[in-house]
Structures are given as C-alpha cells and as structure tokens.
N, C-alpha and C positions, 0 to 999 in steps of 0.2 A: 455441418457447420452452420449453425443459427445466422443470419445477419438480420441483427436489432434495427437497419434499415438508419435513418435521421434520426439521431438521440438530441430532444432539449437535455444539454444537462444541465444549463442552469435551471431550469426545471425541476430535475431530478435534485438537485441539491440544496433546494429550500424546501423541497419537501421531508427530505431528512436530517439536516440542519438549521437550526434558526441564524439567520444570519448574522445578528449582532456575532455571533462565537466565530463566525467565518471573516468579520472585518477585523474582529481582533487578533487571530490566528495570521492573518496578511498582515498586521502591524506589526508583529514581532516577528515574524518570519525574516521580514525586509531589515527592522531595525538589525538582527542579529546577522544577515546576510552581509553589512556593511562592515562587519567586523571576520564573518567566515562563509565563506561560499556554499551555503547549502543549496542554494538556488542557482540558475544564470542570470547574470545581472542588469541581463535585459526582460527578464521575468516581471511584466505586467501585469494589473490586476485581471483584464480578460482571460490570459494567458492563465495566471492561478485560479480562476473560477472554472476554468476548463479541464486545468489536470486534477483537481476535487473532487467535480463530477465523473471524471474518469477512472478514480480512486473508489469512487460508491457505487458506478456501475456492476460491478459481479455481485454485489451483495443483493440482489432482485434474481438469482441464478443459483445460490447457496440454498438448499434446501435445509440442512442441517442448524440448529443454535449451537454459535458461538461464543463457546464458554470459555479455552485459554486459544493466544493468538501471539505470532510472530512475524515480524518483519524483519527480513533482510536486506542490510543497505541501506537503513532508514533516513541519512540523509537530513533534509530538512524537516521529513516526519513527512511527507507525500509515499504511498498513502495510509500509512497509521495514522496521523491524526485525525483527518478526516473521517475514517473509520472509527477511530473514538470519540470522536464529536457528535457521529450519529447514533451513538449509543448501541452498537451493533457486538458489545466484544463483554461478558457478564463475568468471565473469570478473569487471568492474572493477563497481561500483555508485557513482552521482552521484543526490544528494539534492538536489533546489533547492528552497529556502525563501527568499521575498524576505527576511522580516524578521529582521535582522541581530541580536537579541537571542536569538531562537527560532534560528538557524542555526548561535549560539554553546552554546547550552544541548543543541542538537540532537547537536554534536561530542561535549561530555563527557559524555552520553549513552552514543557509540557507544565513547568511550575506555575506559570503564567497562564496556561489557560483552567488552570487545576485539576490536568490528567494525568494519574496514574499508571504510570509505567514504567518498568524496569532499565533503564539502555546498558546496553553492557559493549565496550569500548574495544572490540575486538574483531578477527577476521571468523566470520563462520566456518570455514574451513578447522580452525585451530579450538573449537568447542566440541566440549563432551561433556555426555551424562546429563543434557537436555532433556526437560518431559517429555513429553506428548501433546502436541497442541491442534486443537478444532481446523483452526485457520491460520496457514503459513502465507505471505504475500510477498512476491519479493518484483522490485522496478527499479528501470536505470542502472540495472544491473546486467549484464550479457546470460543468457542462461548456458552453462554447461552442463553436458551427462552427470557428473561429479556432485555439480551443483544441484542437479532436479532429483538425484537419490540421496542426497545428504539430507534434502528440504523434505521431499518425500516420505525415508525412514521416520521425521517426528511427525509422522498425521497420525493421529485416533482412527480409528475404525468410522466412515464415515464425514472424517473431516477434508478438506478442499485445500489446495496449492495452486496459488490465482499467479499468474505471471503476466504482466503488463505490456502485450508482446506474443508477437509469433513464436512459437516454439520450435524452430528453424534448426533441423541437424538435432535434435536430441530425440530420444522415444522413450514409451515407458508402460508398462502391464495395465497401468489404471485407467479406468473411464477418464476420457479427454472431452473437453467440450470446448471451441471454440467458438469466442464470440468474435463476429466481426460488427462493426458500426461506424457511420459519420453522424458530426455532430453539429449543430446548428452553428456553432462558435467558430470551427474549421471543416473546412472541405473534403479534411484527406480520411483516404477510405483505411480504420485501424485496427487490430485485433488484440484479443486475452484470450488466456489458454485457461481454463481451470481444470487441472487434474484431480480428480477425486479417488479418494479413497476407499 
C-alpha cells in the first residue's frame, strides 16, 4: 500500500490544468448547482480545488494510455471533468448518471466548457452491450461486489478501475494498488483503490 505521504494538490493541478478552464469549470458548476444539486451547497472554492486535484491524483499511477473512459455517477462531473480538462482521455468518454435532471445540467456543463462526452441518463446497473473501456472511474458512489465486477467486466486488457475510496468489504482477481495520502489543503489521512487489469 503506496502512501504518496503530503500531496500539494493544488500543485498537482496547475500542473495539468491551466487554470483559466478550472475557474470556469467552478463558474458553472455553482451557477448550475443553484438550480440542481450536483455539488453540497456548502462546496467552496478550496473545497473544489481540493476534490480536482484529488480527481488527477491516480492519473501519475496509470501506466497504460487512455484511449476510451467511463465514469460512474458522474454527478457534477468530479472526476470526469477534471480528467478531460487535463487532457488525459484520446478516445470516446461516456458519463452515466441516473438522474435525469443532474445528467441534463451535467451536458451544459460539458457544452460550456467545450468537452466532448457522451452522458447517458441511466442507472449502470440497467446497461448493456457497453464497449470496452482503458479507464473506468467511479466516486461518491458506495462500491459494491456487484458494482466492482460490473465496472471491472468493461476494462481492456491493461486498463485501470480507480475508486475514490477504500475498497472496504469487496475483493477481486486483479492487481490492486492502494493509494493512500494527505493533502496540503486537509489534514485527513485518505485512500484510492486502482484495480487493474
């Protein structure tokens, strides 16, 4: 179990985004939060600089290029966007968020910052006939067994399944790498699982 030890992430996240795309990314996050709750509404901008870099963290741990890519629970787009902001993702990206209000605000979102990617407005559970994708990511989401061989069965040979999170109560055949780290921005001591394939 790696511990990356004190992570700057804001460090880490001007080094792979420029920031003008990360103040505008916070602008409409919030403006559309005021309208659906993709965020908590006490989501500060520290707060947002900190779950970003916490989003680009694995991607320093991927050894593989990231050609198609998936997120589960996408949310307000943490951490897909982030990840496509830093140019980390060469093939197709698909967003699934069940709920059809967050998967509408999720789109003008991505229109606005003029990122490319699919969201489709449904529960993962209830999808079939999925490609294959490099990099599955899924956060703020509980992982269960269910959950981490459903994610699992679409990796490529060589592709990564990042979980934002201890992977508590589940297991699985694939190389496991746990990262743990604190981070200049908060104190508490946190962990990612990346399962590979």
């Amino acid at each position: 179990m790696p511990d990356l030890g004190l992570i700057d992430l804001h460090d880490l996240t001007s080094r792979l985004v420029p920031t003008g795309w990360l103040d505008e990314y916070y602008r409409i996050l919030m403006e559309q939060n005021r309208r659906v709750n993709l965020v908590s509404r006490e989501t500060t901008r520290p707060d947002f600089d900190r779950m970003v870099g916490e989003s680009l963290l694995p991607l320093s741990k991927i050894t593989t290029p990231v050609g198609d890519y998936l997120d589960i629970g996408a949310g307000g787009g943490i951490p897909a966007v982030p990840i496509l902001l830093a140019g980390a993702v060469s093939g197709r990206s698909v967003l699934v968020e069940r709920t059809k209000k967050k998967a509408r605000a999720l789109n003008e979102v991505l229109d606005k910052l003029e990122l490319t990617a699919e969201v489709i407005p449904q529960n993962f559970d209830e999808l079939h006939n999925l490609p294959l994708f490099d990099l599955v990511t899924l956060r703020y989401v509980k992982l269960t067994s269910p959950l981490l061989e459903g994610a699992t069965k679409l990796l490529r040979q060589g592709g990564s399944f990042v979980y934002y999170g201890p992977a508590e109560g589940v297991s699985s055949d694939l190389n496991t790498l746990v990262l743990t780290f604190r981070s200049s921005q908060d104190s508490a001591v946190k962990s990612i699982t990346i399962f590979q394939k």
